[in-house]
Each structure stands twice: as C-alpha cells, then as structure tokens.
gemmi code that builds the backbone of each chain (N, CA, C; Angstrom):
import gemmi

chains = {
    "A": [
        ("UNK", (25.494, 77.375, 128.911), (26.887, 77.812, 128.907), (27.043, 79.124, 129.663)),
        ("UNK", (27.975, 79.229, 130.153), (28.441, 80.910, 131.383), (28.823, 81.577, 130.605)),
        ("UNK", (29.462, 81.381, 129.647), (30.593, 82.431, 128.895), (29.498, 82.903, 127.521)),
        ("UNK", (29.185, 83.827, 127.300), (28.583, 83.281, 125.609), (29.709, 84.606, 125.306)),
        ("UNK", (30.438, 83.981, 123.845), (31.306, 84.675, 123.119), (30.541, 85.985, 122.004)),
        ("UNK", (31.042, 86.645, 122.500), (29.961, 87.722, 121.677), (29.922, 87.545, 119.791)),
        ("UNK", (31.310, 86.938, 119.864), (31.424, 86.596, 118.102), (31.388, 85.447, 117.994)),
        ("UNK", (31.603, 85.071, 116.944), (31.751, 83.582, 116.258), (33.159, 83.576, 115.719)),
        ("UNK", (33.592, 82.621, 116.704), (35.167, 82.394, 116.244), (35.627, 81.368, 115.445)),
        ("UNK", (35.830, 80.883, 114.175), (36.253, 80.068, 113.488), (36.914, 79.020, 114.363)),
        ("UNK", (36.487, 77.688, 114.513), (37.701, 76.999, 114.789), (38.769, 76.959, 113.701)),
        ("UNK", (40.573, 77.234, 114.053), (41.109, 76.608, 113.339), (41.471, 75.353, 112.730)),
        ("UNK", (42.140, 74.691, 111.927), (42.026, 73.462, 112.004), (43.745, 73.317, 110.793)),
        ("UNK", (43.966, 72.392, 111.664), (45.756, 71.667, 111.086), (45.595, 72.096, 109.597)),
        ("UNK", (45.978, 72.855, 108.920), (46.019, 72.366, 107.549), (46.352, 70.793, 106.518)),
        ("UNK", (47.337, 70.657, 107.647), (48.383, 69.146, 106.909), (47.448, 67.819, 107.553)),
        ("UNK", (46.656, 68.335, 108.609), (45.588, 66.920, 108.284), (44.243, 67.228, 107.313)),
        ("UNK", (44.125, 67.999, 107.268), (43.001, 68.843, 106.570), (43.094, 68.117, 105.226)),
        ("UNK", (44.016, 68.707, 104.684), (44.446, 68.222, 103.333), (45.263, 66.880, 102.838)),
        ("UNK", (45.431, 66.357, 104.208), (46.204, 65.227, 103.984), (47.688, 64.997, 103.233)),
        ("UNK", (48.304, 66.291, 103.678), (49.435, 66.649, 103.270), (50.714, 65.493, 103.948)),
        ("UNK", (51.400, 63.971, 103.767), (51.799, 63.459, 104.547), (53.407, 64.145, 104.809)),
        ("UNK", (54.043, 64.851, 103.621), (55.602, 64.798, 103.886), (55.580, 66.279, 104.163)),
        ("UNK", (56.320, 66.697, 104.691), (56.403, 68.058, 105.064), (58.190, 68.018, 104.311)),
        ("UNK", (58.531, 68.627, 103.313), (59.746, 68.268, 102.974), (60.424, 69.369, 102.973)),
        ("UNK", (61.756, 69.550, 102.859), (62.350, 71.294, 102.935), (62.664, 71.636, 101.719)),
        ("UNK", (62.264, 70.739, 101.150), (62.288, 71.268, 99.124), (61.191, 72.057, 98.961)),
        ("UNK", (59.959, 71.815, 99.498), (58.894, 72.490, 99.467), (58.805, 73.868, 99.751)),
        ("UNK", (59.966, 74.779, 98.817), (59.534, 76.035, 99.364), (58.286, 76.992, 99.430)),
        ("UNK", (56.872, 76.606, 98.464), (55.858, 76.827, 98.134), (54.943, 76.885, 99.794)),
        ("UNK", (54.832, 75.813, 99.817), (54.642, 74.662, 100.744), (54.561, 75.687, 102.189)),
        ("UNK", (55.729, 75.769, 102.333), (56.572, 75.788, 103.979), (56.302, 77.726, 104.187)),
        ("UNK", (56.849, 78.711, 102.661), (56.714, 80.002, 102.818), (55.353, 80.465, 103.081)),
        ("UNK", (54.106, 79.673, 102.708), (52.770, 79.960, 103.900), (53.226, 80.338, 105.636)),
        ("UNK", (54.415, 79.276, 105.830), (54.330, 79.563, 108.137), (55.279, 80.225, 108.165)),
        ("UNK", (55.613, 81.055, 107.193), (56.532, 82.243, 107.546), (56.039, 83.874, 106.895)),
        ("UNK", (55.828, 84.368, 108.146), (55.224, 85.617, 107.759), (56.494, 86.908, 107.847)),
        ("UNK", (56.214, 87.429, 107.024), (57.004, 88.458, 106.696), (58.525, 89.267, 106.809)),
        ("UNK", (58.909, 88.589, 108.460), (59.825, 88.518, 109.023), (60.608, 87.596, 109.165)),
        ("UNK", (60.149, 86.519, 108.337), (60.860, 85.489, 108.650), (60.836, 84.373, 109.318)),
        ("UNK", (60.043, 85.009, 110.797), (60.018, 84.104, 111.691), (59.096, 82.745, 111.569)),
        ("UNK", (59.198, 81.630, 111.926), (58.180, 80.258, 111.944), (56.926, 80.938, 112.757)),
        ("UNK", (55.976, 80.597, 111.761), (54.373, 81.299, 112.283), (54.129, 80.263, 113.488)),
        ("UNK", (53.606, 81.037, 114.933), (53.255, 80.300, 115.935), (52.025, 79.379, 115.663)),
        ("UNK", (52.272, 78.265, 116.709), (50.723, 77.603, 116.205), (49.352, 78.353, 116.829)),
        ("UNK", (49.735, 78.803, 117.233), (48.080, 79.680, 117.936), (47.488, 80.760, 116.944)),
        ("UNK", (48.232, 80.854, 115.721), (47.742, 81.923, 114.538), (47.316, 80.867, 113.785)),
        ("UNK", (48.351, 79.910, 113.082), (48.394, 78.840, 111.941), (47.451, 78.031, 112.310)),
        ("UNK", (47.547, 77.643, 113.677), (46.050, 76.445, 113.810), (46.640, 75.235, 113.356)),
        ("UNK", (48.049, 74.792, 113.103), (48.708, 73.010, 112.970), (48.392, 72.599, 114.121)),
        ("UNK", (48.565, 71.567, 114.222), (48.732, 70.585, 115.271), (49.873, 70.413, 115.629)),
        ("UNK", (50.132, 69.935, 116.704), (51.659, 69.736, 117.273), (52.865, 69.055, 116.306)),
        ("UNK", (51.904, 67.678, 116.097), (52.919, 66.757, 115.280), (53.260, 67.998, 113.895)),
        ("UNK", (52.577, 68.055, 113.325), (52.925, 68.953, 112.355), (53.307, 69.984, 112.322)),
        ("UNK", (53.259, 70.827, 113.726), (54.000, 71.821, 113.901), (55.598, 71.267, 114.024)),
        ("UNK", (55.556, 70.397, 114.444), (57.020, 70.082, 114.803), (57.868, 69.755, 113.616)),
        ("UNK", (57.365, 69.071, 112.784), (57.599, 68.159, 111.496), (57.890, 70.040, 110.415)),
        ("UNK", (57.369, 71.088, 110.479), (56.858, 71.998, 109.545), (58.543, 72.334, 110.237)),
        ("UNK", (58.251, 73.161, 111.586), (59.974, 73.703, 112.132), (60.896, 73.330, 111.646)),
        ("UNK", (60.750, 71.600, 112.008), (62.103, 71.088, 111.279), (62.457, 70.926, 109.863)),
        ("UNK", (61.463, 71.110, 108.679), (61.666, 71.455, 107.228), (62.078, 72.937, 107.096)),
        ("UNK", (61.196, 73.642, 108.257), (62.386, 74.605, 107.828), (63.148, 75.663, 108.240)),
        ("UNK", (63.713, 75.015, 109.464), (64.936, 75.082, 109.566), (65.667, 74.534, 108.933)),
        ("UNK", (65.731, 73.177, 108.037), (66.575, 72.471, 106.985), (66.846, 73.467, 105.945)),
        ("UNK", (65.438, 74.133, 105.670), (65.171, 74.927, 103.876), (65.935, 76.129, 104.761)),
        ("UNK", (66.095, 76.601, 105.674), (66.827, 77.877, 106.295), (68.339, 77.675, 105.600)),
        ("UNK", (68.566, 76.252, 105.993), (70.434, 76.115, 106.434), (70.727, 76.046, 104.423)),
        ("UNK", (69.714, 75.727, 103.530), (70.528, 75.259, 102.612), (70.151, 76.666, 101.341)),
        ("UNK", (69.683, 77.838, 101.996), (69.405, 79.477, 101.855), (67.783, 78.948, 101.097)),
        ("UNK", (67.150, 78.097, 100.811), (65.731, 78.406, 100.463), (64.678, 79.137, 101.298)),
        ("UNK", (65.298, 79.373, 102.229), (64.103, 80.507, 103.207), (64.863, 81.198, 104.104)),
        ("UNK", (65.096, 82.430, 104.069), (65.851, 83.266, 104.916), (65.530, 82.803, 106.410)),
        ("UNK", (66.702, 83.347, 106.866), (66.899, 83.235, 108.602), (66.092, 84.483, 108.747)),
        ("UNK", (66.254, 85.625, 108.223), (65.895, 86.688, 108.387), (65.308, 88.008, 107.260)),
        ("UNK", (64.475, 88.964, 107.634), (64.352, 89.555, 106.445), (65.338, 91.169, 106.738)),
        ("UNK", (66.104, 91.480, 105.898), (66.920, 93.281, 105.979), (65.902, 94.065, 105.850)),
    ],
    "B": [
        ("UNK", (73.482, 50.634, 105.025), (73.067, 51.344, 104.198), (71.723, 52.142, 104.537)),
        ("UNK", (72.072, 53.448, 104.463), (70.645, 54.569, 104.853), (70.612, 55.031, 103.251)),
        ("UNK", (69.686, 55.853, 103.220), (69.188, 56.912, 102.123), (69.349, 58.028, 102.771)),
        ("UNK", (70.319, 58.815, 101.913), (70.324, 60.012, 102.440), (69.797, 61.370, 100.862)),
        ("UNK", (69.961, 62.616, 101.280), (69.447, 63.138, 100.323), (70.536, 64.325, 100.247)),
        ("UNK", (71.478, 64.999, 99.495), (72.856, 65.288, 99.172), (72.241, 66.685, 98.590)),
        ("UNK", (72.480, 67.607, 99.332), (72.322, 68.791, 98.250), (73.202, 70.030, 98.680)),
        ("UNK", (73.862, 70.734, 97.088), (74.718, 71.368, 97.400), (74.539, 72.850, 96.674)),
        ("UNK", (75.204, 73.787, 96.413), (74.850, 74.705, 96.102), (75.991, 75.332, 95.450)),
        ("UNK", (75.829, 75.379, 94.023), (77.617, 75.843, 93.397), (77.354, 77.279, 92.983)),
        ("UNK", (78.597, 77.656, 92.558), (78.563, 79.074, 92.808), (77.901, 79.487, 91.430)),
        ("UNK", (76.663, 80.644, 90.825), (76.720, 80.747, 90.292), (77.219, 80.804, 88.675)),
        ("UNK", (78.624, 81.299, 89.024), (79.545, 81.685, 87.849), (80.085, 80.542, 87.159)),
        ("UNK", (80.431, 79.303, 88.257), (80.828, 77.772, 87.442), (79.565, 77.574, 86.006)),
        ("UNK", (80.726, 77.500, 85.081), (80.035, 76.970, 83.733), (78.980, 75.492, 83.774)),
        ("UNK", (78.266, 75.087, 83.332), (77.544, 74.201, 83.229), (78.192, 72.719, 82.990)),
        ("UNK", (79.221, 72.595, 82.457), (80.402, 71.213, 81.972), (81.046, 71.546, 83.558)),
        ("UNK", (81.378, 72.330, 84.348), (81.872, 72.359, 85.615), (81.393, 71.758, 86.697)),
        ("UNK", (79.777, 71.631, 86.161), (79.102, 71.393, 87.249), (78.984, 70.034, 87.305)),
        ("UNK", (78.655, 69.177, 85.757), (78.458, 67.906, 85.608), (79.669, 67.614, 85.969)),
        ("UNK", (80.815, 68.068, 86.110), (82.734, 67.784, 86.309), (81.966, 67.147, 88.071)),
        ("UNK", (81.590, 68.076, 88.983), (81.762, 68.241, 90.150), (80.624, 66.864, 90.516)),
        ("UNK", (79.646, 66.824, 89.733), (78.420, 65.652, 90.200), (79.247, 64.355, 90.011)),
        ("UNK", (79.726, 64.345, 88.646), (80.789, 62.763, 88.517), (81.987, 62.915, 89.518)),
        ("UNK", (82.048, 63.608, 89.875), (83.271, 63.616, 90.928), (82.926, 62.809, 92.479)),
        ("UNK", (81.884, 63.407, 92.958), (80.839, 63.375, 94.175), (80.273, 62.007, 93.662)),
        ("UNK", (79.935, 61.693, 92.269), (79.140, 60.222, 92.336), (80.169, 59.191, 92.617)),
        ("UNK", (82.042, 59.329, 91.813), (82.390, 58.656, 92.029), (82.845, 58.027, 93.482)),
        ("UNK", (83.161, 59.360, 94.111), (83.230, 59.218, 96.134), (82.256, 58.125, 96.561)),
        ("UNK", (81.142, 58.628, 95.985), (79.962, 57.671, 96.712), (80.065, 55.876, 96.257)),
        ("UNK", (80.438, 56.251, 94.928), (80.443, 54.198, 94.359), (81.353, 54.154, 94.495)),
        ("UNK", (82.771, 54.649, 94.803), (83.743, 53.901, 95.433), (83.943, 53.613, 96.887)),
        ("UNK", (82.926, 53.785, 97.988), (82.875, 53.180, 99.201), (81.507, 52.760, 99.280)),
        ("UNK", (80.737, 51.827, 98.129), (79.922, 50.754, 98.255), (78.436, 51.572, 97.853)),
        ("UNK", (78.622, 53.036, 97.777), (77.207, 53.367, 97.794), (76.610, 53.335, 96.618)),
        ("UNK", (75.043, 53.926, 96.092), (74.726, 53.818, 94.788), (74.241, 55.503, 95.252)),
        ("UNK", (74.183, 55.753, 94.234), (73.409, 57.113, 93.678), (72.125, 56.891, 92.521)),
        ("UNK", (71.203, 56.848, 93.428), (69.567, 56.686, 92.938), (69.502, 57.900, 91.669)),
        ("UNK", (69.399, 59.279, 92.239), (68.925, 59.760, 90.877), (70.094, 61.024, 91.151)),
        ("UNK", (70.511, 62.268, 90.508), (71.292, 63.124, 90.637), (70.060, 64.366, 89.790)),
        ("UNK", (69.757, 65.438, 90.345), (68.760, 66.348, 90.093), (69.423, 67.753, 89.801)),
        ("UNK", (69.899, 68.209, 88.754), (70.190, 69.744, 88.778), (68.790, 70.836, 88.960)),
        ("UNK", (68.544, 71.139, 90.294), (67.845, 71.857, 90.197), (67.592, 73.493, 89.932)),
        ("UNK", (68.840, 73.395, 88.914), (68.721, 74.853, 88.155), (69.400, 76.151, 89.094)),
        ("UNK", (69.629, 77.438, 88.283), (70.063, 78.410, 89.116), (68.844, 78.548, 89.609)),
        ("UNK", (68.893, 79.321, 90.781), (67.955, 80.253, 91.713), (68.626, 81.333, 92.434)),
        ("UNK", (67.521, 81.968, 92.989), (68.080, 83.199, 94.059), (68.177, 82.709, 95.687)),
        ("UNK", (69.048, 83.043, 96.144), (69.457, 82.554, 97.484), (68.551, 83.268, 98.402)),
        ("UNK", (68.120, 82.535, 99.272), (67.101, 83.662, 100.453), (68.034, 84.505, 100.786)),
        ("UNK", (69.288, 84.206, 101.395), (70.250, 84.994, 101.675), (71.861, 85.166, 101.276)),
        ("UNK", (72.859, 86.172, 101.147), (73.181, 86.086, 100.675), (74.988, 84.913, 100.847)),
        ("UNK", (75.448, 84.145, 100.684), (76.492, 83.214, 100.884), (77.712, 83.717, 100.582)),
        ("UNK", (78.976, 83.822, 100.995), (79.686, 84.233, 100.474), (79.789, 85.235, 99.330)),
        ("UNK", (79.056, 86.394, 99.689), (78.465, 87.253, 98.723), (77.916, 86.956, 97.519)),
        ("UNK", (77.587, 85.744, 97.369), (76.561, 84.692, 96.210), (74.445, 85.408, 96.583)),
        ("UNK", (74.264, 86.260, 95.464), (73.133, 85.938, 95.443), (72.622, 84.791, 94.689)),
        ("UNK", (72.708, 84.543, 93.950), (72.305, 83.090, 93.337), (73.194, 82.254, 93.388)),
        ("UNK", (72.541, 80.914, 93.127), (73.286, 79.404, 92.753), (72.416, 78.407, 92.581)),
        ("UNK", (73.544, 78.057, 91.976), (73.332, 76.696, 91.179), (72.823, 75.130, 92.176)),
        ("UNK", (71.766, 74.593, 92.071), (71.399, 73.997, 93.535), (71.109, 72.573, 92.315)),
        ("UNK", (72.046, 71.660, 93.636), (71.987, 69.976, 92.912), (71.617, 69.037, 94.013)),
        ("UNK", (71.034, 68.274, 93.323), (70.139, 67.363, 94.812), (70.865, 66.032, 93.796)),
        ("UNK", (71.525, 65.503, 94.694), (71.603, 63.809, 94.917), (70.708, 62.861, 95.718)),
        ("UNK", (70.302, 61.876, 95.207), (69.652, 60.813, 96.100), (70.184, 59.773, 96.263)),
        ("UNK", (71.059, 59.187, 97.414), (71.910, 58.319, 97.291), (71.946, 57.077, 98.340)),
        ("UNK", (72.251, 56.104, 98.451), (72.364, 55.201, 99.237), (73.703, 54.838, 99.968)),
        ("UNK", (73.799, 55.254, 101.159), (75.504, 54.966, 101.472), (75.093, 55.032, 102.784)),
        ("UNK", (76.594, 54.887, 103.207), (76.606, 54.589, 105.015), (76.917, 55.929, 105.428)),
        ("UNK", (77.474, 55.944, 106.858), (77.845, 57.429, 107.333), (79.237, 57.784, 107.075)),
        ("UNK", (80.138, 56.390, 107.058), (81.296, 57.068, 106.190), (81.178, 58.175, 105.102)),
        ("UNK", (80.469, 57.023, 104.154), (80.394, 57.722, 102.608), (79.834, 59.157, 102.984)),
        ("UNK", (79.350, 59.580, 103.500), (78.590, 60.852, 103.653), (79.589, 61.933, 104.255)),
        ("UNK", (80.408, 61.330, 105.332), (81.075, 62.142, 106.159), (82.629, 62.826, 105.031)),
        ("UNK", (82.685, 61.376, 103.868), (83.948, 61.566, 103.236), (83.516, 62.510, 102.016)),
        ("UNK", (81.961, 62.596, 101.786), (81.644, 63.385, 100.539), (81.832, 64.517, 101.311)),
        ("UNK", (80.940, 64.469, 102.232), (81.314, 66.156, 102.843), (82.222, 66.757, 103.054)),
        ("UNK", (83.370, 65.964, 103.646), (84.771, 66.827, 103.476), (85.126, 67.379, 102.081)),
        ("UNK", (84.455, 66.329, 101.064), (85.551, 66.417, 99.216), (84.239, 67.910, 99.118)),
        ("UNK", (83.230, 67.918, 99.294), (82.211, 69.250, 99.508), (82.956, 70.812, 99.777)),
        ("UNK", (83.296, 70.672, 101.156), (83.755, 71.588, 101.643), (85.211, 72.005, 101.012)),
        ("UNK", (85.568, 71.071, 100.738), (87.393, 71.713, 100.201), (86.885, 71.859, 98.846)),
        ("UNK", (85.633, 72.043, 98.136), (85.476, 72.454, 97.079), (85.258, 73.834, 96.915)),
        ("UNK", (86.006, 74.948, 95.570), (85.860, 75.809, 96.272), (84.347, 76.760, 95.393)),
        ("UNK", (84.015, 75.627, 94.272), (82.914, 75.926, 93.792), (81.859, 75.851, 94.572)),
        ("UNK", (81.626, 74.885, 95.138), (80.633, 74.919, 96.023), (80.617, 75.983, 97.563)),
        ("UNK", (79.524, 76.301, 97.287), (79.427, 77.537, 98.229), (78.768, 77.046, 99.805)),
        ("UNK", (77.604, 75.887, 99.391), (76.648, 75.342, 100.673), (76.204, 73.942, 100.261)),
        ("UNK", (76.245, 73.311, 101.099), (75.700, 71.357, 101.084), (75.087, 71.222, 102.276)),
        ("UNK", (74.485, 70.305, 101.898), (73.006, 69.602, 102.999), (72.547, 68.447, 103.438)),
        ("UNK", (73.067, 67.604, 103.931), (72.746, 65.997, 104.117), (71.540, 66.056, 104.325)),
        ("UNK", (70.874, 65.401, 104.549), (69.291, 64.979, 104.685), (69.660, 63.464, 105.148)),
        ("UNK", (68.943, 62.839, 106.471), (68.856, 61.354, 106.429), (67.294, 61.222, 105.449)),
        ("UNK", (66.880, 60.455, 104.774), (65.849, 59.955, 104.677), (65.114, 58.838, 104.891)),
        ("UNK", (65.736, 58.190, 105.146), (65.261, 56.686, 105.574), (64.035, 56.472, 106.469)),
        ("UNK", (64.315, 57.340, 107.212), (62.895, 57.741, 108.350), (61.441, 57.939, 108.131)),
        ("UNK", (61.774, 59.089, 106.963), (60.714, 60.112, 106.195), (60.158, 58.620, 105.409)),
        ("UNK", (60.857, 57.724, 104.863), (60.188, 57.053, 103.508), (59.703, 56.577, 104.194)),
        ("UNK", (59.883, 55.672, 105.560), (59.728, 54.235, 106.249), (57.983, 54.495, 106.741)),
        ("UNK", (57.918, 56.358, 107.319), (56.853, 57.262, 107.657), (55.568, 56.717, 106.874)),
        ("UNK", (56.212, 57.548, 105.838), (55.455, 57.276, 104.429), (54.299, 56.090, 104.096)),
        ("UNK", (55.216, 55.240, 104.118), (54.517, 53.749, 103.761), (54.279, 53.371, 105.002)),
        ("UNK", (54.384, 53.755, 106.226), (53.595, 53.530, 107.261), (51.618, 54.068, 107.356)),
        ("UNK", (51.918, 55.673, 106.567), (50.702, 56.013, 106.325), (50.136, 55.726, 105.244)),
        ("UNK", (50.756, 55.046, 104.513), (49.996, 54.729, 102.899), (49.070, 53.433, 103.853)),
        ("UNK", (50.192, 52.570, 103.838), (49.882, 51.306, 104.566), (48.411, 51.833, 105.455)),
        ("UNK", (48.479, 52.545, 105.992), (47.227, 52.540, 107.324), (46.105, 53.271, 106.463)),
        ("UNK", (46.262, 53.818, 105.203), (45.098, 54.589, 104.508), (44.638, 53.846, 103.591)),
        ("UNK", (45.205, 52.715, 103.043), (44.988, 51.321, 102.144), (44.204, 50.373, 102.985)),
        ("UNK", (44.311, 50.237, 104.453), (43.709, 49.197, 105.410), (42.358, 49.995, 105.613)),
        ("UNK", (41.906, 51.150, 105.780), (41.600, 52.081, 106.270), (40.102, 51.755, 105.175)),
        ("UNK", (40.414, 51.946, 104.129), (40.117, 52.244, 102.490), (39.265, 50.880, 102.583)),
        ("UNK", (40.004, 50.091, 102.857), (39.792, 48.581, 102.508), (38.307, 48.113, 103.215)),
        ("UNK", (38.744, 48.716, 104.608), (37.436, 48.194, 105.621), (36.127, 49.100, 105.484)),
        ("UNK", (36.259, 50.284, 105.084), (35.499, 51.201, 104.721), (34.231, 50.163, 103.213)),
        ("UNK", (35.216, 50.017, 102.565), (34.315, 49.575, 100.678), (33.621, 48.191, 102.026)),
        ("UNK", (34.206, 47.335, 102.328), (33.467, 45.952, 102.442), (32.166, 46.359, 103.531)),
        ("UNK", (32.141, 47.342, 104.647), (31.141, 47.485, 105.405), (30.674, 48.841, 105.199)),
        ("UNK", (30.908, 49.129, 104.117), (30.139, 50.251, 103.481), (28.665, 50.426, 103.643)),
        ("UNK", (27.730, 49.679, 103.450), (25.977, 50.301, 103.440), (25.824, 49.727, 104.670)),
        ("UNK", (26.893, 48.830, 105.328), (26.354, 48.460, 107.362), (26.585, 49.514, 108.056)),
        ("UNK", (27.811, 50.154, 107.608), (27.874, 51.580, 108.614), (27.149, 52.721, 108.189)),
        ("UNK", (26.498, 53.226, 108.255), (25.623, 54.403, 108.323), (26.272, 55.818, 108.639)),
        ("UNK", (26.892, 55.847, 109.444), (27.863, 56.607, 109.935), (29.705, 56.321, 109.575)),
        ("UNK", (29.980, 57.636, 108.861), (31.677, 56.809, 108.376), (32.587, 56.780, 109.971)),
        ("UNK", (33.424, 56.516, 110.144), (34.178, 56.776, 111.572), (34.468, 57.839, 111.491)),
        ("UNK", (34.907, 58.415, 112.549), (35.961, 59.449, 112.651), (37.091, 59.300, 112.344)),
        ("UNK", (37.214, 60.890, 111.383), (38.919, 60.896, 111.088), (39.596, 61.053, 112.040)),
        ("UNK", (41.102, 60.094, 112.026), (42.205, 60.342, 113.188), (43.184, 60.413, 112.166)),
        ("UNK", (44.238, 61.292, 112.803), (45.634, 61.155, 112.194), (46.227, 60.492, 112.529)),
        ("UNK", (47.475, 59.582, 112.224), (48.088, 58.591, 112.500), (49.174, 59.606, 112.782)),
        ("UNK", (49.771, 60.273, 113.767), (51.439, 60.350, 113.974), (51.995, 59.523, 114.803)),
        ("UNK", (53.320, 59.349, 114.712), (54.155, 58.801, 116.083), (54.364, 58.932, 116.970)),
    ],
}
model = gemmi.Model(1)
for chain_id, residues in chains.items():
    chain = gemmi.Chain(chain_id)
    for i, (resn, *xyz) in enumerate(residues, 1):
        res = gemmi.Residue()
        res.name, res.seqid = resn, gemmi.SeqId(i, " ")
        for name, pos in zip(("N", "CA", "C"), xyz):
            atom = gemmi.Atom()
            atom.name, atom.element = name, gemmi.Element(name[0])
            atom.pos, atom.b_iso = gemmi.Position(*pos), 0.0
            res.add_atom(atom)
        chain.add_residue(res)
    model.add_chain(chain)
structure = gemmi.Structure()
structure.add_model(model)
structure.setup_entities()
C-alpha cells in the first residue's frame, strides 16, 4: 500500500443496517434525536456513517417530527 | 382507500371531555365519507420542541385511519378551522407498511434457505440490505 495511515480509523458503519432497524418513523423521537446534534441541524452522513438509503429515509422522518414540533427546526 | 396516519396537536388548556368531543368529531368526518378509523391514540400532553402559537405544550392525538384523499383533505379543513387545535399532520402510510412486509417477506425467505442448507454452507453469505 502507498499511503499507510498513521492511525487506525474505525470504519463507520449504517447504524439502521447494523441493527436492523427497518422503519425509520417520525414518532420515534428517541430514535431520530441521536442525528441531531445540538443545533438542531440533521447530522451529515460523513460523521453518522448511515448509508444513503437510510440517510434519506432518517431526513425525511425528520423533517415530518420537525413540522408536527417533536424536534425543533432550531435551537435559541 | 390508502392508510393514512392523522395527528394533531390541541392546545394544552382544552379539558380532557374536549378532547374526546374533538376525536368523535374528526372520527365522525372520516365514517361519513366511507373511511374507517383503525385505532385513535391520545398520546398525552408533552412539551413542544418549539413554541406554536405561543403553546409550549400540547396535547398530541394520533389517528390511524383508512380513507381516500377526499376524506383527508375534508378532515383537514374541519382541523384547521378548529380553534383548539393548534398543529395536524397527515402521514401517507401505505408505502411504509407495503416496505415492511416487503422486508419481513425477504428475511423469512432468507431465514428459510439458511436452516435447510445450514451444515452444506460452511460459510453464511453475505449480509445485503434490501432497499429500493
């Protein structure tokens, strides 16, 4: 190998296949307030380590749990 | 007929007989243009992430119901001109369930072929996820 990484980097890995989590639901506020860090914002996948499908499926629960006030748009 | 999933958000201060007033109200909308209402869920006061019409808390009710897009479009109006209710939420679900038993289905087949060639394979397969 050319590159050798001086550390050992964890691969991440999807949580929701990991665990075999199938519904990603927007009731799940437990659930969903893990991919939102502090500000509010939807945790990128390059921190969280989901996979696409499930990144996509996670956004859209919650943005749902956003619109019906179970997870702030924002933090004051 | 879809499944949809009905949730609304009443204002704190409505008394508890107000609220069951407002669910039989909303159930009857729904069974009088053909739909059924599967289960009706008071899911209790809570605190609002944010704040609604200066509402920190409310009262949050989940319907599970079966109707067309009329029925949905006509609850939502009788919703909005309500003035207890502060916030409502359609949900389609029909999608999510159909999902569902798509992956049960493929983890039951999955399951199945695994037990019968169990001590021939030596090696289990690789896990794949099934998305769409």
């Amino acid at each position: 190998m050319a590159i050798q990484k001086q550390y050992y980097r964890r691969k991440k890995v999807c949580k929701f296949c990991v665990e075999r989590i199938d519904s990603i639901n927007y009731k799940d506020v437990k659930l969903l307030s893990q991919f939102v860090p502090e500000r509010a914002k939807i945790m990128p996948r390059r921190i969280s380590g989901v996979c696409s499908p499930h990144q996509r499926r996670l956004t859209d629960a919650i943005m749902k749990a956003r619109n019906i006030a179970l997870l702030p748009f924002a933090t004051e | 007929m879809r499944n949809y999933e009905i949730m609304f958000i009443v204002n704190p201060s409505v008394v508890e007989e107000d609220i069951d007033k407002i669910n039989t109200q909303i159930e009857s909308i729904i069974t009088a243009g053909g739909g059924t209402v599967a289960k009706v869920e008071k899911m209790g006061k809570r605190r609002l992430a944010y704040p609604v019409n200066k509402n920190r808390d409310g009262f949050y009710v989940l319907l599970t119901v079966q109707a067309t897009g009329e029925i949905v479009k006509e609850t939502e109006r009788r919703l909005r001109v309500m003035d207890s209710v502060i916030k409502y939420l359609t949900v389609r679900m029909d999608e999510e369930i159909r999902r569902q038993e798509k992956i049960k289905a493929h983890r039951q087949k999955r399951a199945l072929r695994r037990s019968t060639n169990a001590g021939a394979a030596a090696r289990p397969a690789p896990e794949q996820s099934i998305e769409e």
